[in-house]
C-alpha positions as CSV (number, residue, x, y, z in Angstrom):
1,X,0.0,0.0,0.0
2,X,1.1,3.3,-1.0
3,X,0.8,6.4,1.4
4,X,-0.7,9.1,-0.3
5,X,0.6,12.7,-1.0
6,X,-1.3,15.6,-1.6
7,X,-0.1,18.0,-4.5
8,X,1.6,21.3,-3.0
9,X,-0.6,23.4,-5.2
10,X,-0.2,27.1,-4.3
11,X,-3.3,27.5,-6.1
12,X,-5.5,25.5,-4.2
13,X,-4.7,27.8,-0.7
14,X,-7.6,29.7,0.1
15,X,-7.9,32.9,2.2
16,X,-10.1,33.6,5.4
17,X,-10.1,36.5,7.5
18,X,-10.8,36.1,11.2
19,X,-11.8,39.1,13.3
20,X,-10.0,39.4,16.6
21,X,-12.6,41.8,18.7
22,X,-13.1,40.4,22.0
23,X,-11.5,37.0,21.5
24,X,-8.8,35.6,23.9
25,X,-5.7,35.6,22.5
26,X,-4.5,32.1,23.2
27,X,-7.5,30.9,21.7
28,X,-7.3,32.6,18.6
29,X,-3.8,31.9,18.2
30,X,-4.4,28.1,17.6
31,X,-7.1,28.7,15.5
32,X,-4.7,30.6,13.4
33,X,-1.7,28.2,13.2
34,X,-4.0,25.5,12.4
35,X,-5.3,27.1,9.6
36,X,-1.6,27.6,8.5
37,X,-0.7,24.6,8.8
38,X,-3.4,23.0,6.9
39,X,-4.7,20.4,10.2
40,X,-8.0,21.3,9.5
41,X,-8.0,19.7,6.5
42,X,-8.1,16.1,5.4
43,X,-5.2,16.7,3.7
44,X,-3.0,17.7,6.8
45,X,0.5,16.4,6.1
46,X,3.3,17.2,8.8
47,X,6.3,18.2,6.8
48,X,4.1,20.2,3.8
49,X,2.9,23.6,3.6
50,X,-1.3,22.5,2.7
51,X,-2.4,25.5,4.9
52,X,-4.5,28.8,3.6
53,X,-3.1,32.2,3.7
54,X,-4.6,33.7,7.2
55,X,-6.0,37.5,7.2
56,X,-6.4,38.8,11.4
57,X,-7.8,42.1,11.4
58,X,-9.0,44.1,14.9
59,X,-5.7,42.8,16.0
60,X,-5.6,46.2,19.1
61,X,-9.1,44.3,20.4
62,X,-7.6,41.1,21.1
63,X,-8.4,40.4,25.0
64,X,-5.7,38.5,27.6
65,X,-6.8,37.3,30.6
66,X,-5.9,37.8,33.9
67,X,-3.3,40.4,34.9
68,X,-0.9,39.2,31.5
69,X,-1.7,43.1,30.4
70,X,1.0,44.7,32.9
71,X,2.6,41.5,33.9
72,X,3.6,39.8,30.9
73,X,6.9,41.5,29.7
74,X,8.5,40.6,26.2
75,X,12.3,41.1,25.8
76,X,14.4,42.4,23.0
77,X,17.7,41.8,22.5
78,X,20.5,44.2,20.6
79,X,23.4,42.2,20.8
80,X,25.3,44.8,22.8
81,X,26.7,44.5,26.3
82,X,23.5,45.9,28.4
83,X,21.1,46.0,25.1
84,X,18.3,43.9,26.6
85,X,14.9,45.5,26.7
86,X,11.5,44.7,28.3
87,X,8.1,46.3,27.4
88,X,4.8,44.9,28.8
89,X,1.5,44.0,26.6
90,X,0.3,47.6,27.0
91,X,3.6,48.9,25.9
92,X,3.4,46.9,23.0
93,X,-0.2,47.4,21.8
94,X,0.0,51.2,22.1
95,X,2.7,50.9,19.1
96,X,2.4,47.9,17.6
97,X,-1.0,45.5,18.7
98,X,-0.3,43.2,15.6
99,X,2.6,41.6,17.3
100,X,0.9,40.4,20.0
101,X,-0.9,37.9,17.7
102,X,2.3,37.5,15.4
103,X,4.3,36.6,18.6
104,X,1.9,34.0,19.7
105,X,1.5,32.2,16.4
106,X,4.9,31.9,16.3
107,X,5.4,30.3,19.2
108,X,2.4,27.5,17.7
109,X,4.3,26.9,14.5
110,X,7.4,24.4,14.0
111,X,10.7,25.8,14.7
112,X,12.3,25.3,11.1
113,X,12.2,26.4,7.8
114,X,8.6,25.1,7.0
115,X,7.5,27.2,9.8
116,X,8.9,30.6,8.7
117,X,7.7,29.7,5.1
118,X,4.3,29.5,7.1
119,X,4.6,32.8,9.3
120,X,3.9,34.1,5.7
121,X,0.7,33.5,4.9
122,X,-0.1,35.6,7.9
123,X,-1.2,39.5,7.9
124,X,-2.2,41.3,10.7
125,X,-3.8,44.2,10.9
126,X,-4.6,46.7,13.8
127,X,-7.8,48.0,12.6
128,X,-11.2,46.4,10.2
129,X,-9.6,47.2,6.9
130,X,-7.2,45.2,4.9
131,X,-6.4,45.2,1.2
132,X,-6.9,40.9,0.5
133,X,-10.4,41.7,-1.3
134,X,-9.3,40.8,-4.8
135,X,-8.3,37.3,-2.7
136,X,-12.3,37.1,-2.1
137,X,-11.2,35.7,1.2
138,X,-14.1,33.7,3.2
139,X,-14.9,35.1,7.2
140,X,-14.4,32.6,9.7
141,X,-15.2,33.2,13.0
142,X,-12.9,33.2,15.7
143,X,-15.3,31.6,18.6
């Protein structure tokens, strides 16, 4: 018996947008690398890139639980002797609330070169508008 391979056909990836107002952050994130990675298909295969190209947008509305907004610190690194710094989750959305989601996706995704070939098919963006229309991307809900 033979095992079966699906064809890594870059036109067969489909789009979805998932709005981020009011969902948990954690949650959404594994919705999101799933959907990268392809495992909600039938045609998941581990080392293959069968995932759809993922569009996030209310990315400043995502919600953390707990007390992660002023607790949870992420640190930067410059290379230089004393070049370490650390800016909480309110720090970070004020400038930049796509990363939060683009940090914890990461984290779900393998660790090699498949997985930065699958970091992207992912845009983020901070407000309701993005410019993947022409895509004719489906909505998927993030509950």
């Amino acid at each position: 018996m033979k095992t079966y391979l699906p064809k890594n056909d870059p036109d067969a990836r489909k789009w979805q947008v998932i709005d981020a107002d009011g969902t948990v952050l954690g949650r959404l994130a594994v919705k999101i690398a799933d959907a990268l990675r392809g495992k909600d298909k039938p045609t998941f295969t581990p080392h293959l890139d069968t995932g759809d190209f993922v569009v996030v947008v209310n990315a400043e509305k995502v919600r953390l639980t707990g007390k992660k907004e002023t607790g949870k610190t992420f640190m930067s690194y410059s290379g230089w002797k004393g070049g370490e710094k650390y800016r909480t989750v309110q720090q970070v959305r004020v400038k930049h609330p796509e990363r939060l989601i683009l940090h914890a996706v990461k984290g779900m995704i393998p660790k090699n070169r498949l997985g930065r070939q699958l970091l992207t098919k992912l845009k983020v963006y901070a407000g309701p508008a993005h410019p993947h229309a022409a895509q004719q991307p489906v909505v998927r809900s993030a509950k």
